[in-house]
N, CA, C and O atoms as a CHARMM CRD file, in Angstrom:
* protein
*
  176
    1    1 UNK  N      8.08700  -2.93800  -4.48500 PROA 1      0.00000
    2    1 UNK  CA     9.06000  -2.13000  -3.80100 PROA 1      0.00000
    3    1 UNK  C      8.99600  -0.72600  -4.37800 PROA 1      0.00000
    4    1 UNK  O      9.00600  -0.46800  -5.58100 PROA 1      0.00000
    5    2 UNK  N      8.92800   0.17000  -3.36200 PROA 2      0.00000
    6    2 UNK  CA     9.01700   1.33300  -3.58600 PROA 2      0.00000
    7    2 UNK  C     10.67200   2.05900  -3.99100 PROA 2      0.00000
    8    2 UNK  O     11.69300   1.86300  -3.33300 PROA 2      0.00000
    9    3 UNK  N     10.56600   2.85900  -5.15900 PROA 3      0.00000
   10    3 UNK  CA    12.11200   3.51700  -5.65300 PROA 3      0.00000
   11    3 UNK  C     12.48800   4.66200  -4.87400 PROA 3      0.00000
   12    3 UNK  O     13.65000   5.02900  -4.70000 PROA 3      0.00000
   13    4 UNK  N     10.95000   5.48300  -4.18500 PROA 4      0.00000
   14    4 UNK  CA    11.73600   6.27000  -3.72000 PROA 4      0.00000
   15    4 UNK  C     11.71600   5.96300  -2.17000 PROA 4      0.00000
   16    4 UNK  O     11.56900   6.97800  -1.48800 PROA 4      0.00000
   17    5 UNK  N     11.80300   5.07300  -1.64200 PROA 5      0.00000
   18    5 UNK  CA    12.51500   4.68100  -0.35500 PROA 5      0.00000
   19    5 UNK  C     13.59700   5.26300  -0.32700 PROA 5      0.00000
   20    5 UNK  O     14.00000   5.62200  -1.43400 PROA 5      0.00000
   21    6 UNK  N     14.64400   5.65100   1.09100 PROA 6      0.00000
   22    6 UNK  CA    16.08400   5.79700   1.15200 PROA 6      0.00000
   23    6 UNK  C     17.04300   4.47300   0.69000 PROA 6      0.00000
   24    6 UNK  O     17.21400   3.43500   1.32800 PROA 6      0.00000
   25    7 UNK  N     17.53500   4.79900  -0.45300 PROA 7      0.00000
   26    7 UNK  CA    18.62300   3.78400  -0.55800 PROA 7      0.00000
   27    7 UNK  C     18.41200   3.09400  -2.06000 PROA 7      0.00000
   28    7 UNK  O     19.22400   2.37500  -2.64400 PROA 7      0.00000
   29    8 UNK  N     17.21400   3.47500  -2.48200 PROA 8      0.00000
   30    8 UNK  CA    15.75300   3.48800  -3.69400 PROA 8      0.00000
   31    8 UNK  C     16.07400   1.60400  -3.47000 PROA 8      0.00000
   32    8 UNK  O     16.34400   0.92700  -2.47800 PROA 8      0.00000
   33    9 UNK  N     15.88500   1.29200  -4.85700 PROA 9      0.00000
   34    9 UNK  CA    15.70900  -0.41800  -5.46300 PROA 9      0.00000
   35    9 UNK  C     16.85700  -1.17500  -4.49300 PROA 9      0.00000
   36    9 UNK  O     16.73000  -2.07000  -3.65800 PROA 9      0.00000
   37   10 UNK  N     18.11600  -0.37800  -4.99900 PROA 10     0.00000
   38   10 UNK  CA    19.20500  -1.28000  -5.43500 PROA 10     0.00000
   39   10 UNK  C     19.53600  -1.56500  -3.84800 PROA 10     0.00000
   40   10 UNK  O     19.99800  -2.66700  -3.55400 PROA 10     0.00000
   41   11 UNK  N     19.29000  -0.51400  -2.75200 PROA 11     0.00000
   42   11 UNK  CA    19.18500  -0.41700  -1.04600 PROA 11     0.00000
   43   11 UNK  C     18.24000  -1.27600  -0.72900 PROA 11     0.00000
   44   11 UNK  O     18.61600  -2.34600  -0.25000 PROA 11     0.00000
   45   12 UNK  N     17.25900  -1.11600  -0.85200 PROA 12     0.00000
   46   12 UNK  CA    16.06500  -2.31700  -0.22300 PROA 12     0.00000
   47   12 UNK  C     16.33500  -3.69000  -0.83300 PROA 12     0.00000
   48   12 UNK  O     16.04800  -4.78600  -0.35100 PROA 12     0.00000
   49   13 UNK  N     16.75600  -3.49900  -1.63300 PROA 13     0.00000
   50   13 UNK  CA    16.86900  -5.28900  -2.59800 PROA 13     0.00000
   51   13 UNK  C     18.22600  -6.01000  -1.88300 PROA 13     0.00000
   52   13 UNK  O     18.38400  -7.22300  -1.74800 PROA 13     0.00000
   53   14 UNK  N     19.17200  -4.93300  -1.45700 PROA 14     0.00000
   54   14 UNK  CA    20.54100  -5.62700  -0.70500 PROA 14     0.00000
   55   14 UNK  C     20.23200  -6.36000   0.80200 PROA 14     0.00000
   56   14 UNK  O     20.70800  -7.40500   1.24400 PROA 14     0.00000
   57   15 UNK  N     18.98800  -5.16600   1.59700 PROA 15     0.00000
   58   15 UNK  CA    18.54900  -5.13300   2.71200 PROA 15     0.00000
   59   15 UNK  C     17.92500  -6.52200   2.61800 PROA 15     0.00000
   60   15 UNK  O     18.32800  -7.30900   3.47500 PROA 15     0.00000
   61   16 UNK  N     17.24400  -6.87100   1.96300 PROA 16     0.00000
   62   16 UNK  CA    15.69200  -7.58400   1.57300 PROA 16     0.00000
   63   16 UNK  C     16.75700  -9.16500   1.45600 PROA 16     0.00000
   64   16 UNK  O     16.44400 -10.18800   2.06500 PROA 16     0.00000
   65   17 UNK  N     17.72400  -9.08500   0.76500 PROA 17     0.00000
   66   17 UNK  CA    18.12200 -10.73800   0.20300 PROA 17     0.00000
   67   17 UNK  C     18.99700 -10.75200   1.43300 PROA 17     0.00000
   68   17 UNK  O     18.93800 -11.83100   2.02200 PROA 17     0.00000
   69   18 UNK  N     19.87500  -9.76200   2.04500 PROA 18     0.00000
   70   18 UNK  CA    20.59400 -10.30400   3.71900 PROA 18     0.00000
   71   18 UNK  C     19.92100 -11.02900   4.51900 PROA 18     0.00000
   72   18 UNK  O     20.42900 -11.97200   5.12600 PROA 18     0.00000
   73   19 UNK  N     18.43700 -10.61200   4.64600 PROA 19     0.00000
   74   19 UNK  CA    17.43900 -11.08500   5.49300 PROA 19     0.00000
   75   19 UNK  C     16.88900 -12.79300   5.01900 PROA 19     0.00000
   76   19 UNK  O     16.10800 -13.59500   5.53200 PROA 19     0.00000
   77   20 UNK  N     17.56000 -12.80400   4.06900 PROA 20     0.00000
   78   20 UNK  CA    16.72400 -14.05800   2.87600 PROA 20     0.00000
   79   20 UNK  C     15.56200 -13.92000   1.99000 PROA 20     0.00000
   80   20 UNK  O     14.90600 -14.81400   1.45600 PROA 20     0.00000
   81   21 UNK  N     15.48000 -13.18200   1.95200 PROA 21     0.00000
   82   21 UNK  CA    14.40700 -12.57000   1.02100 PROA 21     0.00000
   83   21 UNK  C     14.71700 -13.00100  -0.52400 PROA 21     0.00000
   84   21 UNK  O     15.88400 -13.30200  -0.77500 PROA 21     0.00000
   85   22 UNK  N     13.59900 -13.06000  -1.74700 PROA 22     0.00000
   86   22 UNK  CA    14.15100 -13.14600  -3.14100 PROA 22     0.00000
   87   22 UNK  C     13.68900 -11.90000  -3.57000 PROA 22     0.00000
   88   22 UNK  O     12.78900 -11.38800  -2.90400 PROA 22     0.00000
   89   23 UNK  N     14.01700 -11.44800  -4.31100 PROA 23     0.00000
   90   23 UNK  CA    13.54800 -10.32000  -5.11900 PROA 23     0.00000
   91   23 UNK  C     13.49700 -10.58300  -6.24600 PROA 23     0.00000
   92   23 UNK  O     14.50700 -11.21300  -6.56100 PROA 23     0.00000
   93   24 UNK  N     12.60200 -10.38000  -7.34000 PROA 24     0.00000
   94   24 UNK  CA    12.13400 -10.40500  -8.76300 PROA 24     0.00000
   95   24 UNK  C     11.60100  -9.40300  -9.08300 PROA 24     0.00000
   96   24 UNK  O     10.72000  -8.79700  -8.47300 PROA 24     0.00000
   97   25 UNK  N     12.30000  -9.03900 -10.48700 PROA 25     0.00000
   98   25 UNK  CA    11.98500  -8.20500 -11.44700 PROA 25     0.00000
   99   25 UNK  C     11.25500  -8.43800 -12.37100 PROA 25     0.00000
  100   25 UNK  O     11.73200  -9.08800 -13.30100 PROA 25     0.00000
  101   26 UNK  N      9.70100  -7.94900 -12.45400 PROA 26     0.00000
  102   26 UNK  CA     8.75700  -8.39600 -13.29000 PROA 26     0.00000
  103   26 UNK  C      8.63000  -7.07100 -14.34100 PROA 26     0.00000
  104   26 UNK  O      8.41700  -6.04700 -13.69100 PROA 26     0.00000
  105   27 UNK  N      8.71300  -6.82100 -15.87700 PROA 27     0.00000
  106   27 UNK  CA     9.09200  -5.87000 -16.08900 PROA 27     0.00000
  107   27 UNK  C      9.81100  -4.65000 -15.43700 PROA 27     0.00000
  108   27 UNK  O     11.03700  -4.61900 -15.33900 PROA 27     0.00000
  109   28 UNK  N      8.93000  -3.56000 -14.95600 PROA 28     0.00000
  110   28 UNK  CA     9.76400  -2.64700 -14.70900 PROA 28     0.00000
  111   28 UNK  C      9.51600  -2.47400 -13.35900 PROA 28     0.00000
  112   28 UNK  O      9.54500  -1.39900 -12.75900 PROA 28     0.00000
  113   29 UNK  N      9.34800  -3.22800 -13.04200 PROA 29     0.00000
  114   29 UNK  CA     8.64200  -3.17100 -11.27100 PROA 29     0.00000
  115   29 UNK  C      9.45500  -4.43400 -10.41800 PROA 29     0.00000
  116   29 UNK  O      9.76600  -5.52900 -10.88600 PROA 29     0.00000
  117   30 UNK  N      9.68900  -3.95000  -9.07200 PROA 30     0.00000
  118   30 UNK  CA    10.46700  -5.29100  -8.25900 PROA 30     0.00000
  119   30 UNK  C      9.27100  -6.03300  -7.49300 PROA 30     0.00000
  120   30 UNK  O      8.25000  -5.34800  -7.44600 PROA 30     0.00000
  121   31 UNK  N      9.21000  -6.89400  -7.07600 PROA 31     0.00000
  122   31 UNK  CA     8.28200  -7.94800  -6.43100 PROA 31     0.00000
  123   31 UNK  C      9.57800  -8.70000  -4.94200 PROA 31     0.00000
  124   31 UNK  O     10.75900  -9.05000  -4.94900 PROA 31     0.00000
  125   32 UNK  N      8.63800  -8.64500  -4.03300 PROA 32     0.00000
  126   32 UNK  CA     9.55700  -9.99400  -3.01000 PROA 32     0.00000
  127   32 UNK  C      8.68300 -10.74800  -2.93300 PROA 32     0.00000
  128   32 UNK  O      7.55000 -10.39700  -2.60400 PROA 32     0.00000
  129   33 UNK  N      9.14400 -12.47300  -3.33900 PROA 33     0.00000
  130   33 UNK  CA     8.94200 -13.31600  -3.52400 PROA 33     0.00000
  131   33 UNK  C      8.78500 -14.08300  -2.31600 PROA 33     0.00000
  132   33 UNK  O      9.61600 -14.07000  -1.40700 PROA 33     0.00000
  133   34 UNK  N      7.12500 -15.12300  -2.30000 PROA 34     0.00000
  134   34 UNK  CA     7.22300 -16.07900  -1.01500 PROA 34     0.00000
  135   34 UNK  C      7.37300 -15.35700   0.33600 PROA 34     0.00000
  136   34 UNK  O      7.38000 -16.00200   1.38500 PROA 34     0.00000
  137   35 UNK  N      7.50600 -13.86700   0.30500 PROA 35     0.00000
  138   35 UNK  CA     7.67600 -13.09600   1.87400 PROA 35     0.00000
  139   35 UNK  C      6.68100 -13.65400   2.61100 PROA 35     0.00000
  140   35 UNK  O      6.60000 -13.08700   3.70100 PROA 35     0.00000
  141   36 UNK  N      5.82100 -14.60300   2.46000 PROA 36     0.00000
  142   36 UNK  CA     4.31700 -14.55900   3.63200 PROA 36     0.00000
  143   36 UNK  C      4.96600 -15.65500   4.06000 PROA 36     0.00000
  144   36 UNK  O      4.35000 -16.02300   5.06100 PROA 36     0.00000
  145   37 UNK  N      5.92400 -16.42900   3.84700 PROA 37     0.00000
  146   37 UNK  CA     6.72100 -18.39900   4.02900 PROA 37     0.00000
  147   37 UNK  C      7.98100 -17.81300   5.07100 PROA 37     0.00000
  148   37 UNK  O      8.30100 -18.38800   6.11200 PROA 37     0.00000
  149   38 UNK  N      8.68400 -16.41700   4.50500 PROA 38     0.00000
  150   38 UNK  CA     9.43300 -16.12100   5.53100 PROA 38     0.00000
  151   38 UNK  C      9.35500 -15.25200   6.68000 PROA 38     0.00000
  152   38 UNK  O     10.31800 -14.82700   7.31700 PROA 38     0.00000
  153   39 UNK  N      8.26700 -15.04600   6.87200 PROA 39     0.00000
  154   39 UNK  CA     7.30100 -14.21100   8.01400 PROA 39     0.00000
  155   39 UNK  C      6.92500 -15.36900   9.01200 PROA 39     0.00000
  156   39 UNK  O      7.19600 -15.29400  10.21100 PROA 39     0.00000
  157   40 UNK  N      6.19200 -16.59900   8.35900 PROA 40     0.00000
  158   40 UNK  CA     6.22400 -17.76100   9.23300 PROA 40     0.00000
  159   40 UNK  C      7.12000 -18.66500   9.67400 PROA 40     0.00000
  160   40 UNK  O      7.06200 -19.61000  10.46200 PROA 40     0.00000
  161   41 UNK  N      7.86400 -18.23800   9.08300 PROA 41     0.00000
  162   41 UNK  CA     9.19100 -19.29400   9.23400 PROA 41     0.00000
  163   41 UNK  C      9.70000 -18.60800  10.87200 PROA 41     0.00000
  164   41 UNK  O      9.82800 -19.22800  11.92800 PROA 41     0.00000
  165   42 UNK  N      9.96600 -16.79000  10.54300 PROA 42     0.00000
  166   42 UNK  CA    10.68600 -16.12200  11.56400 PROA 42     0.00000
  167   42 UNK  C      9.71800 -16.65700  13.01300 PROA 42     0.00000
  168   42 UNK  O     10.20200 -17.12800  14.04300 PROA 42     0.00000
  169   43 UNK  N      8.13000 -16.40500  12.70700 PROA 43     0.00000
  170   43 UNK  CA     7.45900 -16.75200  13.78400 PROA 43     0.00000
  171   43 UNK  C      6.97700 -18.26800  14.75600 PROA 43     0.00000
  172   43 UNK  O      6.06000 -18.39900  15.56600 PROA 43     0.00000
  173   44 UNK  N      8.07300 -19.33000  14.24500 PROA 44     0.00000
  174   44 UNK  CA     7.66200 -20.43700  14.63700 PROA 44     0.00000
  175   44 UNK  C      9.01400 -20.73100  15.60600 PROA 44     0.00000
  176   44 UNK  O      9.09500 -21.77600  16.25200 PROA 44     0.00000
């Protein structure tokens, strides 16, 4: 995840888990977790 998006981390990470999304913090960097399971999920 990009910080300087509008809304930076703490905006996309609120956006991201409404949708069902996980988000993880791997040191200093965010990761979304399993997104390729909820891409197929939306498309079936």
């Amino acid at each position: 995840m990009n910080p300087k998006y509008p809304g930076g981390i703490a905006g996309l990470r609120t956006r991201l888990e409404a949708e069902g999304h996980k988000v993880e913090k791997k040191g200093k960097r965010y990761f979304v977790t399993d997104f390729e399971k909820q891409l197929f999920k939306k498309l079936v």
